[in-house]
C-alpha positions as CSV (number, residue, x, y, z in Angstrom):
1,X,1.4,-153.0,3.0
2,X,-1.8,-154.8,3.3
3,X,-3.5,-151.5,4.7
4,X,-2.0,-149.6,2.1
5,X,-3.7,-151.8,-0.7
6,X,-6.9,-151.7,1.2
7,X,-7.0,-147.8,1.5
8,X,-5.9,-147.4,-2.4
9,X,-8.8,-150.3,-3.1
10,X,-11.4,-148.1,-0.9
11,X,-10.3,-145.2,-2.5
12,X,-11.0,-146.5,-6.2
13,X,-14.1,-147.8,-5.2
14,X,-15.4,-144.2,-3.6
15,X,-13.6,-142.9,-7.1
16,X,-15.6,-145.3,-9.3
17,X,-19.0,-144.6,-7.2
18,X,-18.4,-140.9,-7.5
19,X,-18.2,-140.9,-11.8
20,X,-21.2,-143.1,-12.1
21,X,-23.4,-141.1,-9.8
22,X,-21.9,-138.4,-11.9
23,X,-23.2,-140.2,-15.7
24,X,-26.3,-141.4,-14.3
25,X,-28.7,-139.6,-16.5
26,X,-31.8,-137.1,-14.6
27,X,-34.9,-137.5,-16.4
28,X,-36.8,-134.6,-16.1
29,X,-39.7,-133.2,-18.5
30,X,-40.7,-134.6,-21.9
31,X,-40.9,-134.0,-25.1
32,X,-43.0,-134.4,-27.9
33,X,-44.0,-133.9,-31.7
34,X,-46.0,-131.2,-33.6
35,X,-47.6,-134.0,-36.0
36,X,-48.5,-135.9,-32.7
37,X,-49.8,-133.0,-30.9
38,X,-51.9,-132.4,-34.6
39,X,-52.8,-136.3,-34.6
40,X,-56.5,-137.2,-33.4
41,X,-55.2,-139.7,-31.1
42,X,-53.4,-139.0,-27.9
43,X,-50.4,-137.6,-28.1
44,X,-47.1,-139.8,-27.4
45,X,-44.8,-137.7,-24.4
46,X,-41.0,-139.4,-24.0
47,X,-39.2,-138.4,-21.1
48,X,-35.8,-136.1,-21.7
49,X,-32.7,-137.6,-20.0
50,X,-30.3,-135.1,-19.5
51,X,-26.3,-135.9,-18.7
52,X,-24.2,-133.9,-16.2
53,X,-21.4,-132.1,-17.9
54,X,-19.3,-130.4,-15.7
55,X,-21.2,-129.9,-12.1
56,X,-21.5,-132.2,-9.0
57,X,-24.1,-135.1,-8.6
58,X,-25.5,-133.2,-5.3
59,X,-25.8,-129.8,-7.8
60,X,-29.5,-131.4,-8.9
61,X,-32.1,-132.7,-7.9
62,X,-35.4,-134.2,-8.3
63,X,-38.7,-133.0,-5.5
64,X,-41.9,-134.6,-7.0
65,X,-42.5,-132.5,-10.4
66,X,-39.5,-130.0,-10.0
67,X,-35.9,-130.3,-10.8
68,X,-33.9,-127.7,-8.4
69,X,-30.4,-126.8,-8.8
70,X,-28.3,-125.6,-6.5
71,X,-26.4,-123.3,-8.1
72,X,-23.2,-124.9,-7.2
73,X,-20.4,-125.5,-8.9
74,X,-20.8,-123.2,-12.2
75,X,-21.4,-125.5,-15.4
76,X,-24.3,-127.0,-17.5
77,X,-26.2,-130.5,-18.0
78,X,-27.1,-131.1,-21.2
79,X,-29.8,-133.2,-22.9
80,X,-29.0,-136.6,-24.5
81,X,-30.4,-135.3,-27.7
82,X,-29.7,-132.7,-30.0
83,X,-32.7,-130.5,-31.4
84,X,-33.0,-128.6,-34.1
85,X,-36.8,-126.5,-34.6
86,X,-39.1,-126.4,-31.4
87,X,-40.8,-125.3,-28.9
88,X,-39.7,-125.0,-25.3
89,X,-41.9,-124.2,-22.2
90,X,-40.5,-124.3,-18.8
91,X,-41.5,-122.4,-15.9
92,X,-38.7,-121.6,-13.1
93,X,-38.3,-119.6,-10.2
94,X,-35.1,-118.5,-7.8
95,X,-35.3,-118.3,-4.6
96,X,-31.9,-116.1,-3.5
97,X,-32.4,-112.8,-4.5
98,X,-30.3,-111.8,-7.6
99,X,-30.1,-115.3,-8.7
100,X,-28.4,-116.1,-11.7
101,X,-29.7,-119.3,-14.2
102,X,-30.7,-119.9,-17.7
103,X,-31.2,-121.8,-20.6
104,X,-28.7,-122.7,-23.5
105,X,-30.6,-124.0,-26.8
106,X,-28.5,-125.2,-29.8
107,X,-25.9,-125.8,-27.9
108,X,-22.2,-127.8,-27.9
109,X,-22.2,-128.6,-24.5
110,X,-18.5,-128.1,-24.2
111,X,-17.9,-125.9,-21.1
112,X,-15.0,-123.0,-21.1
113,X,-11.9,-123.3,-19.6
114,X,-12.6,-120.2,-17.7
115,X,-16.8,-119.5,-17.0
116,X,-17.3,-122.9,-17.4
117,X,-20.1,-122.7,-19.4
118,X,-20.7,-123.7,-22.7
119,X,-21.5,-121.9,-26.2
120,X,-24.7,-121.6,-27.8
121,X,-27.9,-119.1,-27.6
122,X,-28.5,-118.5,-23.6
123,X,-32.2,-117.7,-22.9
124,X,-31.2,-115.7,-19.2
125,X,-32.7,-116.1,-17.1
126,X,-32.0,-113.2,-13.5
127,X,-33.7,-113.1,-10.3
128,X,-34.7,-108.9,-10.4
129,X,-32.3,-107.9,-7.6
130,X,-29.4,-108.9,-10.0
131,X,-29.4,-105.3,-10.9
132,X,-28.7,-104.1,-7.7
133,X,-26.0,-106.7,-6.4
134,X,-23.8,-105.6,-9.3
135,X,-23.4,-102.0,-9.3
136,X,-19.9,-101.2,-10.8
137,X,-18.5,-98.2,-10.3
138,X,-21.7,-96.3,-9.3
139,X,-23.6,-97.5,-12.5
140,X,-26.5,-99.9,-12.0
141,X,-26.7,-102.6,-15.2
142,X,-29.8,-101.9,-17.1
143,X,-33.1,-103.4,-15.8
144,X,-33.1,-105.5,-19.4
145,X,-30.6,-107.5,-18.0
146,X,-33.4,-109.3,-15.8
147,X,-36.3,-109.5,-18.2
148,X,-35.3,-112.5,-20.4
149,X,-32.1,-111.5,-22.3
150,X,-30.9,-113.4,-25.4
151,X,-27.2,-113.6,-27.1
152,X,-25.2,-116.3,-28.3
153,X,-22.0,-116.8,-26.7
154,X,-18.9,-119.4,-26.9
155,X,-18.5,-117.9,-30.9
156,X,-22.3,-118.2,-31.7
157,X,-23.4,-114.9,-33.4
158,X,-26.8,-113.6,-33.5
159,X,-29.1,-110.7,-34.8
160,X,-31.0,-109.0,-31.9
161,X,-34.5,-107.9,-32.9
162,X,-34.1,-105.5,-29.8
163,X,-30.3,-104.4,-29.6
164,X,-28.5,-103.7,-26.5
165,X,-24.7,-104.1,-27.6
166,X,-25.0,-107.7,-29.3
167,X,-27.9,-108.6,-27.3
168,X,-31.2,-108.8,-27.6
169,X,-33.5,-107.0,-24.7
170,X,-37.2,-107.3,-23.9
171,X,-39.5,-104.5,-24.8
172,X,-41.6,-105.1,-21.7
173,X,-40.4,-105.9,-18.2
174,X,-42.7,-108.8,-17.2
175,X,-39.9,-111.4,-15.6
176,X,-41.0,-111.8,-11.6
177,X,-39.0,-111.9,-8.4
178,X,-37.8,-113.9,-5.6
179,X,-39.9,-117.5,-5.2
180,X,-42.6,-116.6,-7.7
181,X,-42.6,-118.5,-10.8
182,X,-42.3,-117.3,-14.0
183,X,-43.0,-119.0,-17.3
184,X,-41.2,-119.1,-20.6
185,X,-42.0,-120.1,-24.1
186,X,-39.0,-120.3,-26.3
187,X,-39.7,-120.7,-30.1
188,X,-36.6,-121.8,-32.0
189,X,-37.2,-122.4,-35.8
190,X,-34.3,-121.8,-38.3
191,X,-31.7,-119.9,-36.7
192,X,-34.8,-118.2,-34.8
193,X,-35.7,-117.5,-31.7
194,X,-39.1,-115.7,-30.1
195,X,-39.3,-115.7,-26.5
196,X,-42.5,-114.6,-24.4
197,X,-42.0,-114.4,-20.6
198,X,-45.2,-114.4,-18.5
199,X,-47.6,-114.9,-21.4
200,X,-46.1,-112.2,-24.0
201,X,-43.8,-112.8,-26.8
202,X,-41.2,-109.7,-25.7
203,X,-37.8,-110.8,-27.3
204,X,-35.8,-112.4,-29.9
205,X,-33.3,-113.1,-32.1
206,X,-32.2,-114.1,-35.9
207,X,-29.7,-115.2,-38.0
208,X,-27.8,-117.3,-35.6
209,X,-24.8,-119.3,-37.2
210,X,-25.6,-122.3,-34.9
211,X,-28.8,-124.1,-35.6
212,X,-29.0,-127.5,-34.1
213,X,-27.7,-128.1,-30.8
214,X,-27.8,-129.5,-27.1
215,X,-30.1,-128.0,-24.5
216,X,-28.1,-126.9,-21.4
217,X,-29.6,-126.0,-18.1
218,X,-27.3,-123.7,-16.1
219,X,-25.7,-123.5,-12.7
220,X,-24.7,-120.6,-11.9
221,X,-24.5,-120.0,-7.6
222,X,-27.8,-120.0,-6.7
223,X,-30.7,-122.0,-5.9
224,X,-33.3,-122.4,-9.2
225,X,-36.4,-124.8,-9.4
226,X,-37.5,-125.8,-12.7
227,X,-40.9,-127.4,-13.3
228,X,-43.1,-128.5,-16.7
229,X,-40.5,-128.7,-18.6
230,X,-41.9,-129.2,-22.2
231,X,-40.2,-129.5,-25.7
232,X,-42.7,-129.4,-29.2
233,X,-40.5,-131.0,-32.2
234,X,-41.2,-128.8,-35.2
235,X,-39.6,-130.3,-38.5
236,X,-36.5,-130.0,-39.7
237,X,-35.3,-127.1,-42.1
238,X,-31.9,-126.8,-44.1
239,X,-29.3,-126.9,-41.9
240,X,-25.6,-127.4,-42.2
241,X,-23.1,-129.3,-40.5
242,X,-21.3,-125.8,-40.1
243,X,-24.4,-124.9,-38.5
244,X,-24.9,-127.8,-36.4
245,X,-22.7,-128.9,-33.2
246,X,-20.8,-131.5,-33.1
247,X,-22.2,-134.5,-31.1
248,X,-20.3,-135.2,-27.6
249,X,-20.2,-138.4,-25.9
């Protein structure tokens, strides 16, 4: 009996560990304010704590100025704080061929039962050789799919200034391969979003019915390293609380 309690007492304690390495918030990038970037003094940076949702503690990790994820189990960590108008810069690179990653901006954080991922407006982002690992019946996906793809998913409906289906593709091809990094600026400003990918604005969307949201960072089975992870407050507009996701705890 006595070894029994003591096993059951281990056991809770491993349990317990477990679920607060789990909460234990990453802090990884910063963020900031247009009127402070536009002040003459220096501008104030706050770090951005972000909160595991449904992944494992070992899926990320910190290596001096990079975040990496290791692309295992499927599902999202979300920052603390909702946002509403801004601009994000992050730079990222995989380093499996055909990896699979990307960004979710405005939103709920609530993965589904089935992908595991969460709704909102997904920024993709593919390693090139995606196109080739996933040849269905003879047909290669289009080469859009690895150049910085928008769409809102999980019920989040957009307008894609480049249509392909309900998505919206790049004009240009510009996204790099395998281990080279490639750098995104994301501007999201009332329902809104223009992306450039490698130094050119090639992408966007309107009209989404979400506005304010979480910012998710995907895992999605393979190894991706993040790095100057940036976020420019813009101010608010007139948003709803239709438009706006609920807050999780």
């Amino acid at each position: 009996m006595k070894i029994s309690l003591n096993l059951c007492l281990l056991f809770f304690i491993a349990t317990s560990l477990n679920a607060l390495a789990q909460n234990k918030p990453i802090t990884f990038g910063t963020e900031t304010t247009l009127q402070e970037l536009a002040s003459k003094g220096k501008a104030k940076a706050n770090p951005i704590q972000w909160i595991n949702v449904n992944t494992e503690p070992e899926t990320w990790r910190k290596e001096k100025d990079m975040l990496i994820c290791s692309g295992l189990p499927i599902g999202v960590m979300r920052s603390e704080k909702q946002y509403e108008n801004f601009i994000m810069l992050v730079e990222w690179r995989h380093m499996e061929a055909g990896g699979n990653s990307g960004v979710f901006v405005w939103s709920d954080a609530i993965p589904g039962e089935k992908n595991r991922l969460p709704g909102g407006v997904e920024v993709q982002m593919l390693e090139l050789d995606w196109v080739n690992q996933n040849i269905r019946d003879g047909v290669k996906p289009p080469i859009a799919y690895v150049h910085g793809e928008l769409f809102g998913v999980g019920g989040v409906n957009t307008l894609p200034d480049n249509p392909r289906g309900t998505r919206s593709k790049s004009i240009e091809n510009r996204a790099l391969g395998k281990e080279q990094w490639n750098s995104y600026k994301v501007v999201c400003v009332d329902g809104t979003i223009k992306l450039s990918v490698n130094g050119k604005f090639v992408n966007g969307i309107s009209k989404s019915s979400i506005k304010k949201g979480y910012l998710c960072l995907e895992s999605e089975g393979a190894e991706i390293q993040f790095k100057n992870f940036k976020i420019i407050e813009l101010p608010p507009g007139v948003t709803s609380e239709e438009q706006t996701a609920k807050i999780v705890f």
